[in-house]
N, C-alpha and C positions, 0 to 999 in steps of 0.2 A: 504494500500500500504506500509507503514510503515513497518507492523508486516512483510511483506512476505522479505522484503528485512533484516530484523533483522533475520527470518526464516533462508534466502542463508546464511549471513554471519555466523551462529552459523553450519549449515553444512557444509563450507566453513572448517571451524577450526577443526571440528571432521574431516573428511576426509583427511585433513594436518596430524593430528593427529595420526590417524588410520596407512597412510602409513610409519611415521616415527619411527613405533611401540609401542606406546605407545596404553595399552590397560586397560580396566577397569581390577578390579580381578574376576568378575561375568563371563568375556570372558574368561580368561588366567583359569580359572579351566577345561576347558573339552581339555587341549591342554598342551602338555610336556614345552612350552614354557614359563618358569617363572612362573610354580606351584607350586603351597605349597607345602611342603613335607606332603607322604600321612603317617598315623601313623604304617602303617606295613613294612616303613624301618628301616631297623635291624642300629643298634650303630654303626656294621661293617662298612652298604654301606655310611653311614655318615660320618664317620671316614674318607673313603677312599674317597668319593668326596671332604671334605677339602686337603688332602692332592695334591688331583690331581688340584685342583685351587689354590694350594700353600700357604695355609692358615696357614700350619704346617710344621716342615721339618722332614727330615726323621728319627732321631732320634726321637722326638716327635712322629712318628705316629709307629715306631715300640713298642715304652714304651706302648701308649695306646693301641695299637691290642694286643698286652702281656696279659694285666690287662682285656682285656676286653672278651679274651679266659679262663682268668684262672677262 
């Protein structure tokens, strides 16, 4: 009786879990949501999603797409 109510309560926590988003990375790989990056993006689209999350400004991100066409 024990075990089963130790059972609920550890599903209990995953399910809290689950819907506050929080996911293993074993789940988050077959889904856009918080994937590694795969290794066939280009410097470019890296480049250009730092900039669009504001990571760089726009000087910086013109100097490095320069350098990284030339």
């Amino acid at each position: 009786m024990m075990f089963f109510g130790f059972f609920l309560f550890i599903l209990g926590i995953g399910v809290i879990a689950y819907i506050l988003g929080w996911r293993p990375d074993f789940l988050k790989q077959g889904s856009n949501y918080g994937s590694p990056r795969q290794p066939d993006d280009s410097a470019l689209e890296i480049l250009q999603d730092r900039y669009a999350r504001g990571e760089i400004d726009e000087d910086e991100y013109l100097r490095m797409k320069r350098n990284l066409k030339s």
